[in-house]
C-alpha positions, 0 to 999 in steps of 0.5 A: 500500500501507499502512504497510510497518513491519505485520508483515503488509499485504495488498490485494486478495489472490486465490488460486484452485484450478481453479474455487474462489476459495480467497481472494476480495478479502482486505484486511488489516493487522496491527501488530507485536506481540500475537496476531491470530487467524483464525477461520472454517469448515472450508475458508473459507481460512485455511490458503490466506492462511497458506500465501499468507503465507509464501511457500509458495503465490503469489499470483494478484493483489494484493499482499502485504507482511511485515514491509515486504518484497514476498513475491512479489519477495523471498520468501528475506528474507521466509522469513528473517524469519518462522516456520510452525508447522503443523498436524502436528510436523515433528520426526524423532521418532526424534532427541531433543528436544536434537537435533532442535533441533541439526539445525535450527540447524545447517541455520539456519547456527549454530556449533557452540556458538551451537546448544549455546547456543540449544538449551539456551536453549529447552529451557529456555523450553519445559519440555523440559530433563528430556525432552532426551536423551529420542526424540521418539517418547516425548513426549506430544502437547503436548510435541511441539507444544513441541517444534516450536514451539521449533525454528521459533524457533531464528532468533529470528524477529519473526513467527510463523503458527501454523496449528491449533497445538492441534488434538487436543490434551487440555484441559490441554495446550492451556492450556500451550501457550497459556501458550506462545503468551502467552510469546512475544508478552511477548518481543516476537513478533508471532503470527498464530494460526489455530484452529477453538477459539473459546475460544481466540482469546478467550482469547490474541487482542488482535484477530480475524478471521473469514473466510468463504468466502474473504472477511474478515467481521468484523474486530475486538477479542473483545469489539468483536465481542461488541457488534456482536450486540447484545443481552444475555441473561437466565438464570436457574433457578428453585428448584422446577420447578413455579415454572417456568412463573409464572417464564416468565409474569414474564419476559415481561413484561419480555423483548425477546423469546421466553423459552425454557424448558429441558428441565428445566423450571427454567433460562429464557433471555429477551433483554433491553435493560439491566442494570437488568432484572436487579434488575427480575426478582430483585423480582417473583420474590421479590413472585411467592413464586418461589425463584432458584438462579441469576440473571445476565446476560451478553453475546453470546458468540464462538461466537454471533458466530461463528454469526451470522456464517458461519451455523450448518453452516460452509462445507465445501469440496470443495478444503482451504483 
C-alpha cells in the first residue's frame, strides 16, 4: 500500500452485484485536506466506492485504507473517524433543528452540556440559530441539507463523503451550501464530494475524478483536465446577420477546423491553435467592413471533458451504483 497518513488509499478495489462489476480495478489516493470530487454517469459507481468507503458495503478484493486504518479489519475506528452525508436528510423532521442535533450527540456519547455546547456551536456555523426551536418539517430544502450536514459533524470528524449533497436543490441554495462545503475544508476537513453538477466540482474541487463504468478515467486538477482536450475555441457574433456568412468565409481561413454557424445566423464557433488568432480575426473583420458584438476565446470546458470522456448518453445501469 501507499502512504497510510491519505485520508483515503485504495488498490485494486472490486465490488460486484450478481453479474455487474459495480467497481472494476479502482486505484486511488487522496491527501488530507481540500475537496476531491467524483464525477461520472448515472450508475458508473460512485455511490458503490462511497458506500465501499465507509464501511457500509465490503469489499470483494483489494484493499482499502482511511485515514491509515484497514476498513475491512477495523471498520468501528474507521466509522469513528469519518462522516456520510447522503443523498436524502436523515433528520426526524418532526424534532427541531436544536434537537435533532441533541439526539445525535447524545447517541455520539456527549454530556449533557458538551451537546448544549456543540449544538449551539453549529447552529451557529450553519445559519440555523433563528430556525432552532423551529420542526424540521418547516425548513426549506437547503436548510435541511444544513441541517444534516451539521449533525454528521457533531464528532468533529477529519473526513467527510458527501454523496449528491445538492441534488434538487434551487440555484441559490446550492451556492450556500457550497459556501458550506468551502467552510469546512478552511477548518481543516478533508471532503470527498460526489455530484452529477459539473459546475460544481469546478467550482469547490482542488482535484477530480471521473469514473466510468466502474473504472477511474481521468484523474486530475479542473483545469489539468481542461488541457488534456486540447484545443481552444473561437466565438464570436457578428453585428448584422447578413455579415454572417463573409464572417464564416474569414474564419476559415484561419480555423483548425469546421466553423459552425448558429441558428441565428450571427454567433460562429471555429477551433483554433493560439491566442494570437484572436487579434488575427478582430483585423480582417474590421479590413472585411464586418461589425463584432462579441469576440473571445476560451478553453475546453468540464462538461466537454466530461463528454469526451464517458461519451455523450452516460452509462445507465440496470443495478444503482
Amino acid at each position: 500500500m501507499r502512504s497510510t497518513t491519505a485520508a483515503i488509499d485504495v488498490a485494486g478495489l472490486v465490488k460486484t452485484f450478481g453479474s455487474h462489476r459495480a467497481l472494476d480495478g479502482i486505484d486511488l489516493c487522496v491527501p488530507a485536506g481540500g475537496v476531491v470530487a467524483v464525477l461520472g454517469p448515472n450508475g458508473a459507481g460512485k455511490t458503490t466506492l462511497v458506500r465501499v468507503l465507509s464501511t457500509l458495503l465490503r469489499a470483494d478484493e483489494g484493499q482499502v485504507r482511511v485515514l491509515g486504518v484497514d476498513v475491512a479489519r477495523d471498520p468501528t475506528t474507521v466509522r469513528s473517524l469519518i462522516a456520510v452525508t447522503g443523498q436524502h436528510a436523515s433528520v426526524d423532521e418532526a424534532l427541531t433543528g436544536r434537537e435533532n442535533l441533541t439526539v445525535f450527540a447524545r447517541l455520539l456519547g456527549l454530556s449533557r452540556s458538551a451537546t448544549r455546547v456543540r449544538a449551539a456551536e453549529l447552529l451557529e456555523e450553519f445559519s440555523l440559530t433563528d430556525a432552532a426551536h423551529r420542526p424540521v418539517r418547516t425548513y426549506s430544502g437547503g436548510m435541511r441539507r444544513r441541517l444534516d450536514i451539521a449533525a454528521s459533524l457533531i464528532a468533529r470528524p477529519p473526513l467527510v463523503f458527501l454523496d449528491e449533497p445538492t441534488t434538487g436543490l434551487d440555484p441559490r441554495t446550492r451556492q450556500e451550501m457550497w459556501e458550506t462545503v468551502r467552510a469546512l475544508t478552511a477548518h481543516g476537513t478533508t471532503v470527498l464530494l460526489t455530484t452529477q453538477y459539473l459546475e460544481e466540482a469546478d467550482q469547490l474541487a482542488s482535484r477530480i475524478c471521473v469514473v466510468d463504468r466502474g473504472r477511474i478515467v481521468a484523474d486530475d486538477t479542473p483545469d489539468g483536465l481542461k488541457r488534456s482536450l486540447g484545443g481552444l475555441t473561437l466565438e464570436l457574433a457578428v453585428r448584422r446577420r447578413t455579415d454572417g456568412p463573409r464572417m464564416c468565409s474569414l474564419l476559415a481561413d484561419v480555423a483548425d477546423g469546421d466553423v459552425i454557424t448558429a441558428p441565428d445566423g450571427r454567433r460562429l464557433t471555429a477551433p483554433v491553435r493560439d491566442l494570437s488568432l484572436l487579434h488575427t480575426v478582430q483585423v480582417r473583420a474590421g479590413a472585411a467592413g464586418v461589425e463584432l458584438d462579441e469576440i473571445g476565446i476560451r478553453r475546453p470546458t468540464l462538461d466537454e471533458v466530461f463528454f469526451h470522456l464517458t461519451g455523450p448518453s452516460g452509462t445507465e445501469r440496470a443495478v444503482s451504483a
